[in-house]
C-alpha positions, 0 to 999 in steps of 0.5 A, a space after each residue: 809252965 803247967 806239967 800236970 793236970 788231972 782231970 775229972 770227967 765229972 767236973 767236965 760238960 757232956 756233949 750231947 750226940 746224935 742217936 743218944 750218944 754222949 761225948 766228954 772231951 778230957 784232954 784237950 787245949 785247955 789243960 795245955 795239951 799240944 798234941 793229942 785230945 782225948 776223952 769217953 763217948 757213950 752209946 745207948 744199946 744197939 746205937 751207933 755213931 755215924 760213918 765218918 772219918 778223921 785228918 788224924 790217927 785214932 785210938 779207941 779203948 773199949 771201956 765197957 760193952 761190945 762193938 761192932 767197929 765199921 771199917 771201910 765197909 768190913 766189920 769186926 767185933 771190939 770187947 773190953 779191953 781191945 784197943 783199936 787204930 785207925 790211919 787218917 781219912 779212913 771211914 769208920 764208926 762204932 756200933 753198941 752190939 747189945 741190946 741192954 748195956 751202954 757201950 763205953 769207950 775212950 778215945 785219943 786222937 793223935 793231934 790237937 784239933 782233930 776234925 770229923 768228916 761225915 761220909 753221908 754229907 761230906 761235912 767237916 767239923 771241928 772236934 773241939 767246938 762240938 755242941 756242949 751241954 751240960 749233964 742233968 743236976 
């Protein structure tokens, strides 16, 4: 039985996202994690990740930069080190507030196969099979 990994989010592929987002997934199955997922997104300024809600809790650190955090229509302002938590099926997104800084945040959710629901679509995905591509060499 594994009971320790340590992971470097440099060794790990990049998930590229809509609006220049990009997204590392660290903790995950894959190291024998069984009941959270977590990892970093990055958010070009003045970007945004689309409103969407989860079937799990969320956690989200504020790393570096300002966001704005959408909440169920209600908007709040999230800086480093705040840390935010969302129910279930409650629609959110964050939103890089500045013009010139990328807006870093890590991320947990609260089970192991988390998925994505797109408010505009109505479209679900796993998070888990997002799209990979590997950073620039």
């Amino acid at each position: 039985m594994k009971y320790l990994a340590i992971l470097r989010e440099n060794d790990l592929p990049t998930i590229s996202r809509v609006g220049g987002a990009s997204t590392t997934q660290v903790v995950t199955p894959k190291c024998g994690a069984k009941s959270f997922l977590n990892g970093f997104t990055e958010l070009p300024p003045k970007a945004s990740i689309p409103l969407h809600y989860h079937n799990c809790e969320e956690s989200v650190l504020i790393v570096r930069g300002d966001a704005t955090v959408e909440v169920d229509g209600e908007q709040f302002v999230a800086r480093v080190g705040d840390v935010t938590w969302l129910p279930e099926k409650v629609p959110h997104r964050f939103i890089n507030s500045s013009k010139t800084e990328i807006l870093r945040i890590f991320w947990t959710y609260a089970c192991p196969s988390p998925t994505r629901t797109l408010v505009c679509s109505g479209e679900t995905s796993s998070i888990l099979s997002e799209q990979i591509s590997m950073p620039d060499a």
